[in-house]
N, C-alpha and C positions, 0 to 999 in steps of 0.2 A: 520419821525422825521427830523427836521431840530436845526442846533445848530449855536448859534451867540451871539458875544461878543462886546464888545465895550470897551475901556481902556481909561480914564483920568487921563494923568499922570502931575500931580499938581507941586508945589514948592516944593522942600527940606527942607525947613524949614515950611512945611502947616501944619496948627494944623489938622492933622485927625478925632480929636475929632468934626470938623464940620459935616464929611461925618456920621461918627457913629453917631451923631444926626439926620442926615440926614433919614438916613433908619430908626433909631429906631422912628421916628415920621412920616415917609409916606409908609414905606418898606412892612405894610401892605394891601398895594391900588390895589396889582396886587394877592390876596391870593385867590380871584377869577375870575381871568383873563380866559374866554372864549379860547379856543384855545393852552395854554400855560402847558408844561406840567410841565416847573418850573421855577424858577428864584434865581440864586444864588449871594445875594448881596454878592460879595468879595472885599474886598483890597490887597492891600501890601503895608506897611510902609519901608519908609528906613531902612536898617542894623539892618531889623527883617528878619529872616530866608533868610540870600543872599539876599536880596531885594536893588540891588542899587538906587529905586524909592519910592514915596510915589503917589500912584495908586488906582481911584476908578474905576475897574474893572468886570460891572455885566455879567453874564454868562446865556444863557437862552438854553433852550429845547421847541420849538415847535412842535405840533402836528400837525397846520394848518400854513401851509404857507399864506391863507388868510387874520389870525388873525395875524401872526405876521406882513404885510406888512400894514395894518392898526392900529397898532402899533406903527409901525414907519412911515407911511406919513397920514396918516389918522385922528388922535388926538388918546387922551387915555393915556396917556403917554409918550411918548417919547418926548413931545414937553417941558415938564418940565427940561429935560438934556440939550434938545437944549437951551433953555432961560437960564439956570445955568452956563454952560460948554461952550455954544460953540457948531457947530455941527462935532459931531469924527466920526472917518472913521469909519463902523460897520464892522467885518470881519465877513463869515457866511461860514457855511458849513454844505453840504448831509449828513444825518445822513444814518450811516454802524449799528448799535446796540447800545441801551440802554439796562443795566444789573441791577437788583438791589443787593444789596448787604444785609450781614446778619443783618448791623445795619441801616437798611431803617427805622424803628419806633424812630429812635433817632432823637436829631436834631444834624446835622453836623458841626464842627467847623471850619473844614477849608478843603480844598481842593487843587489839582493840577493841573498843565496843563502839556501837551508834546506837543510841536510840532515837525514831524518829517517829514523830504524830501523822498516822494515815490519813486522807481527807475521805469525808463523806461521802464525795461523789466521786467518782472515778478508780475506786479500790483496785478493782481488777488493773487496770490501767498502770495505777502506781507499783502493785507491786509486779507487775510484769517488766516494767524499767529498772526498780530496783534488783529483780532476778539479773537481768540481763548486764545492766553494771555489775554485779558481782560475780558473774561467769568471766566478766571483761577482765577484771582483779586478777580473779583469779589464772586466768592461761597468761596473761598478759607481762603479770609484777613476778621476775625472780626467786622474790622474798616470799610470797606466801607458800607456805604450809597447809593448812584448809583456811577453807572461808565457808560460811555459814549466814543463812537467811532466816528469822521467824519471825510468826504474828504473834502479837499478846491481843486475843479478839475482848478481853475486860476492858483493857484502855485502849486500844485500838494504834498499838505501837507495832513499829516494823524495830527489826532488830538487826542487829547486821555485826557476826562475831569475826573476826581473823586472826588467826596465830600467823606469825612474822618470822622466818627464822631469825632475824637480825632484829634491830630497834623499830619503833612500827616510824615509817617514814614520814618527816615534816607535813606535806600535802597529804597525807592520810586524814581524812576527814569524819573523827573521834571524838565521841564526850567523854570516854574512857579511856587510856593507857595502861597495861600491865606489863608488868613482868613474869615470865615464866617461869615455875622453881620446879616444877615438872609437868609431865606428860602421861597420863595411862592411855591407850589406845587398843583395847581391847579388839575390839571390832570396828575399830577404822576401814 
């Protein structure tokens, strides 16, 4: 598994209502994407749950590194963001575990991110706790959909994704909040 995001973060004043057009009339294109085990269109709107940004946000699960690198330099896709957007930095990261959760047959509304700084010493350690809380998350919390684990070994960040079917809950413990305007899950 491989995990990778990209973030467009817009005007302060951008109608969103563009981007929610946006997925609800193409968001479909990737619902059988080869290689992908999903694609979570998200945002964030301004001074909607802490959200100092208005942010279009997609979040992906690869199974083929392949498919995703033709993806993105190859055509299929990506070339649409870039002609729209601009080209944004993609961040990616080695996937540690994908989990499903007990509301996987739902569709998800919104989801979180963590990012958090690995220590130097004890790597195996940390993220073996962090696995293990997010197997917890995940059988545990109603609400999740999947939950998702990865390193970024450049900065040496743990990452930590969950789609919520509901709102991501108070004590969810997020640098990120979105909303979900759809779901491709190809190979979920």
């Amino acid at each position: 598994m491989y995990a990778k995001q990209y973030e467009i973060t817009l005007p302060a004043d951008y109608d969103m209502g563009i981007i929610r057009d946006r997925v609800a009339t193409r968001g479909h294109a990737l619902d059988d994407r080869a290689g992908m085990a999903l694609k979570a269109y998200v945002i964030r709107e301004r001074g909607v749950d802490g959200s100092p940004v208005n942010q279009y946000a997609p979040f992906y699960l690869w199974n083929d590194t392949a498919a995703m690198s033709r993806f993105l330099v190859g055509g299929g896709g990506f070339e649409g963001v870039v002609r729209d957007f601009g080209r944004p930095v993609v961040r990616h990261w080695a996937g540690v575990t994908r989990e499903a959760g007990p509301a996987r047959g739902a569709v998800p509304r919104a989801a979180s991110r963590r990012l958090t700084q690995l220590p130097a010493e004890g790597l195996a350690e940390a993220v073996a706790a962090e696995t293990a809380a997010l197997r917890e998350l995940a059988a545990g919390h109603d609400g999740v959909h999947t939950a998702a684990l990865a390193v970024d070994p450049h900065h040496w960040q743990l990452l930590r994704f969950v789609l919520w079917q509901e709102a991501v809950p108070d004590d969810e413990d997020a640098t990120e909040r979105y909303e979900v305007l759809h779901l491709s899950t190809p190979e979920l």
